[in-house]
Every structure is written in structure tokens, then in C-alpha cells.
N, C-alpha and C positions, 0 to 999 in steps of 0.2 A: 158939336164936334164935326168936324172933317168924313170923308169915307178913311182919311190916312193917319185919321189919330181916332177913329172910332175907339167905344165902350171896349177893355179890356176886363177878362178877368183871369186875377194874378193870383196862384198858388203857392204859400209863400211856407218853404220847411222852417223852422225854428233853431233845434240845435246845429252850430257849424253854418246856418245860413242867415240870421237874424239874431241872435246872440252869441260869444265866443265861449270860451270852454269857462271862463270864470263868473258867467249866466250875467254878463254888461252885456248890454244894445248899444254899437256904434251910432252917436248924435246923426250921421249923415245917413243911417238904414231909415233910423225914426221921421228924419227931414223928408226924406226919398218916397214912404211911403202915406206919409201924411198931405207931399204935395200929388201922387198920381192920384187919391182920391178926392183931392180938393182940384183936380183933372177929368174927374167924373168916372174915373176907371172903379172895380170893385176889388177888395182884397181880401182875400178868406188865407188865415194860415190853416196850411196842411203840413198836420206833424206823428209824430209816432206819441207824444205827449197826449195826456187824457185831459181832461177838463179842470181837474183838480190844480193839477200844474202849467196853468195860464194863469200866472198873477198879475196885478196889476199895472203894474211896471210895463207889460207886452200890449194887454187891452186897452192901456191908455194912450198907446200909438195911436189907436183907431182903426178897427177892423168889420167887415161888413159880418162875417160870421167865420165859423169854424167847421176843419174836419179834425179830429182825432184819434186817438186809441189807433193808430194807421189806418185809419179807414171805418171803426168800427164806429163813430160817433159823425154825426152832420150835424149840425147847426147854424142858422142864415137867420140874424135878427133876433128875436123873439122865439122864433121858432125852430124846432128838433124834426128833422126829418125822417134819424132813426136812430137807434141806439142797439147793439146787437153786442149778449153778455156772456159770459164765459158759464157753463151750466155746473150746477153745485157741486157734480160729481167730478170734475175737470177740476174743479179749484181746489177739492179737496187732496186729488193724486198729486196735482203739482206740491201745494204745500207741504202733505208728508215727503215726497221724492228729495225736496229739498232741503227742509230738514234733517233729514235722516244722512245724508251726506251733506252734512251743514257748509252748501252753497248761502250766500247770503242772495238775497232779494229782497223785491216789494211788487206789492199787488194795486194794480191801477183801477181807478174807481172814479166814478165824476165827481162822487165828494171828497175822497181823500186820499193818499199815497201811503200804505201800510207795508212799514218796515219789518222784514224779522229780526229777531233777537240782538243777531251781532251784525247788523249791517252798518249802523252809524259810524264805527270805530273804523269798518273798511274804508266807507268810503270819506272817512278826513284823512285817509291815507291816502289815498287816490287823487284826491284834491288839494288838499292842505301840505301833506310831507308830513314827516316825523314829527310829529306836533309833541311829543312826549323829550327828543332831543334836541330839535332842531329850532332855535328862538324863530328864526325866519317865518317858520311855518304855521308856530304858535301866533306869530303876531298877524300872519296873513288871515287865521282861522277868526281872532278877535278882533281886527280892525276891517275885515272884507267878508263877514259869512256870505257864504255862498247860497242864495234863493233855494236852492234844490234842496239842500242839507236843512237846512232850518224851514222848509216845508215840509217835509215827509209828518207821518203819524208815526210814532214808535211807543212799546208802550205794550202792544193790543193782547191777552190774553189768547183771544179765539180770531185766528184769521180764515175761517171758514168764512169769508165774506159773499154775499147775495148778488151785487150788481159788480162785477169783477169786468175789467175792458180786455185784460192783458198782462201778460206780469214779467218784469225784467230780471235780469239774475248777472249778480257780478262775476269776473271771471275767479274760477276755482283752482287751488293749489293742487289740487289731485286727485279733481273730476275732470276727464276732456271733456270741448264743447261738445267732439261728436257722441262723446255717449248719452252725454242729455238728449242732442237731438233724435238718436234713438230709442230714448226713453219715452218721447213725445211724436215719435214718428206716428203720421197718420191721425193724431188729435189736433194736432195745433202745427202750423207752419212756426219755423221754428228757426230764427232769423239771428246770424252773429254779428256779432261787433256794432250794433246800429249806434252806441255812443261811445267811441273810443275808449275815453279814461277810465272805462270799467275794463277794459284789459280784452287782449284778443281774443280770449275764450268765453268773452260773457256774450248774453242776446236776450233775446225775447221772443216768447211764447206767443203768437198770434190767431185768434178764431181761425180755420180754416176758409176758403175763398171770400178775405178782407184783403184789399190792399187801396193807397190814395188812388189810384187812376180808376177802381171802379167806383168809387165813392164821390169823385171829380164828375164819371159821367150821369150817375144818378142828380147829384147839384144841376148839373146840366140841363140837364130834361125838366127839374122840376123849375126853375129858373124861365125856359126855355129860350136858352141860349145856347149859341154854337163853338162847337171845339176849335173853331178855326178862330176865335178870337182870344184862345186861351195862352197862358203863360206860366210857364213853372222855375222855379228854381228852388235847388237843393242841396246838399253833400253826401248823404247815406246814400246806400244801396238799397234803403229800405222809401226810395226815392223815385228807382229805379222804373218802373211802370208808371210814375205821375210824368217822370222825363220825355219819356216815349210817348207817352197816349196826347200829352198837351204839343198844341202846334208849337211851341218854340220852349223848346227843355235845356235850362242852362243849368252848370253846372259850377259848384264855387270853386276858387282856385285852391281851397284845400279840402276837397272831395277828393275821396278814393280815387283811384287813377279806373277802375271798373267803370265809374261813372261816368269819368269824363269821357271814355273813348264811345258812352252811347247819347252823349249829348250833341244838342244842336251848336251849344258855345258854350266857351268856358269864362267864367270873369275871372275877377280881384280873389281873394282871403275875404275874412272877415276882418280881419285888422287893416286890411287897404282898399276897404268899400268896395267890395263887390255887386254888395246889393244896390248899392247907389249908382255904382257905376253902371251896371247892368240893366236897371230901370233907365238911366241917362240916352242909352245906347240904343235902346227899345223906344223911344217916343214916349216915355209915362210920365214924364215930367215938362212936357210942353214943349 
């Protein structure tokens, strides 16, 4: 390489920025990041996603390794750099809080994504439509499930689970977001709307000082590579510090407008190759 197309390393979000809401990968992100590492660049996604929900479908793009859980998970190759887990007595409060005012969620884990009781039914509402009236919806549920929905674990008797990342919660009929988040004030950073179609009042629960851009500069150092040769792009606000901390932080054309006004550049959607265009625009494809 060039000093003007020197080693890059590209930080890539997942949902809103590498799949759409109906969990498809545009052929042109897959082409786009297939060709900058066959450009010698490296590609780590960095997502609010735990380990569990990286199916195949994503890792058979080709990626150098992962950050996850927003931060709380690294991994490069073979190798884990850290894993930092939610402690028994935190998982326990959340799970009865949420129960108890039967919010739905699921609890993220590197082995598996654990539903409560009534989450499945929300969320083919969310996704699917009235699948009980609506053929459309029914046929979109049977002829396109959706990866996320037909991954979850549901089922579990005791969700007191041991290695917990983080845990999501859909938005609720007659819980506000802020009262959760002050239910959780001061345990866990406690983060709205990080995936849309759960509704403006849902979020997630985060270890306290976890976010991608400290977890990007730990990669860094251990790598020993420099910030200046880094690249991110994103949509969430849960984005927001990988945007800022990497030398050049784009932001997709349907990213929260918060985003966009702290990004370096904004691309395309996901439906009109952003990430493609965005790589194109940056030198990663030659």
C-alpha cells in the first residue's frame, strides 16, 4: 500500500448500518466490505449486539473480529480480549423490575438471547403487523422470518442467568422510558431507543463505563495501531462516542439527526448503499 491508501481499520455498527430493519445485508455492503479487506484494510463490527446474534449470514461477509455487548465484549481472530458481565445481583433486580411491570425483554449472553414470557407476540407486532388479521403480515412472518425473532431462546424457566452482557427492553404501554431509567439510575447506563422498531420508549441497560470508543481504543493499543488511521460508521446514538473518538465518523443517511450533526459525513440509507458508497468515497476499495 501507498502512504494514501495505507492499512485502515474500519468500525462497522450493524443494525441501520450493515443490515435494514428486515435483518437483509445489501449485496453492495457485502461486495464493499469483502473488497476493502481483500484491499488489506481490517474490519471489526462494532455493534450494541452480543455474540450470540452474529449469525452467519454477517460472519460469512468476512470480518477480522468483533466488539460487542456496546463495548462490553472484544474479540480479534481467535482471540478475546475481554468480556465484562453483568453481576448476579443486577440481573436479578432487572429481571424481577421487569417482570413485575410486565415490560417485555431479553437478556444478552455470548451463548444465547433469552426472551421473557410474552416478548415473542410483541415483537411479531413490531415486525411482522397483525399477523392474527392482517394476511400481509402473516405471509411476511411465513415466507421472510426475521433472524432476530427465530434466534432468540424463549422457553427459559429461571432467567437468573451467570454471564449476562446487557439486556434490552421493548417499549411499554404504561411504563415511561424515564421511569425505568430511574429505576436503574446509577447501576447501569441506561440507553433509549438504540433499535427503533421497539418503540421510542424501549432501550437498554448498559454495564456502567462501557461504550464502542473505549473498547475501539483498548483494540488499539492492543493491536498497536493508530487512531488516526481509523474509521467508523453508524446510525444509533449508542454510536455516538465510536463517531467522535475515530478519525473520520460517518453517519448513515438514516441515522437520528443527533448523529448526524456530530459526524464527520453523512452517506446514503441502507437501502441506497451507504456503506458502499461510503467505503467508495474513503479509498477502501481501491
Amino acid at each position: 500500500m501507498t502512504e494514501n491508501t495505507r492499512q485502515k481499520i474500519v468500525f462497522i455498527d450493524i443494525d441501520g448500518t450493515l443490515v435494514d430493519d428486515d435483518g437483509h445485508i445489501p449485496l453492495s455492503a457485502q461486495q464493499a466490505c469483502q473488497q476493502a479487506r481483500n484491499n488489506g484494510h481490517l474490519l471489526y463490527l462494532c455493534t450494541g449486539r452480543s455474540k450470540a446474534e452474529i449469525y452467519d449470514s454477517i460472519w460469512d461477509i468476512g470480518f477480522d473480529g468483533l466488539i460487542g455487548a456496546g463495548g462490553g465484549y472484544v474479540e480479534f481472530g481467535e482471540d478475546v480480549l475481554y468480556h465484562k458481565k453483568v453481576t448476579a445481583e443486577d440481573v436479578r433486580h432487572m429481571v424481577d423490575f421487569f417482570n413485575t411491570h410486565q415490560i417485555d425483554f431479553y437478556l444478552e449472553s455470548n451463548s444465547a438471547l433469552y426472551a421473557s414470557a410474552n416478548l415473542q407476540p410483541h415483537l411479531e407486532r413490531r415486525i411482522y403487523g397483525d399477523i392474527e388479521n392482517d394476511l400481509v403480515a402473516r405471509a411476511k412472518k411465513e415466507s421472510q422470518p426475521h433472524p432476530f425473532i427465530t434466534g432468540l431462546t424463549y422457553g427459559e424457566a429461571n432467567l437468573y442467568k451467570d454471564d449476562v452482557n446487557k439486556v434490552c427492553f421493548l417499549e411499554s404501554a404504561t411504563i415511561p422510558f424515564e421511569q425505568i431509567k430511574q429505576e436503574f439510575e446509577g447501576k447501569f447506563q441506561v440507553m433509549q431507543c438504540t433499535v427503533p422498531i421497539f418503540g421510542e420508549g424501549s432501550g437498554e441497560l448498559v454495564i456502567p463505563g462501557i461504550h464502542k470508543a473505549l473498547a475501539i481504543a483498548d483494540l488499539l493499543e492492543h493491536l498497536s495501531m493508530s487512531r488516526e488511521d481509523t474509521i467508523a460508521i453508524g446510525d444509533g446514538m449508542n454510536d455516538a462516542e465510536m463517531l467522535e473518538y475515530c478519525a473520520i465518523g460517518i453517519a448513515m443517511g438514516n441515522a437520528k439527526p443527533a448523529l448526524q450533526a456530530l459526524a464527520d459525513d453523512i452517506t446514503a440509507t441502507v437501502e441506497e448503499d451507504g456503506l458502499f458508497l461510503s467505503f467508495q468515497k474513503y479509498g477502501l476499495l481501491g
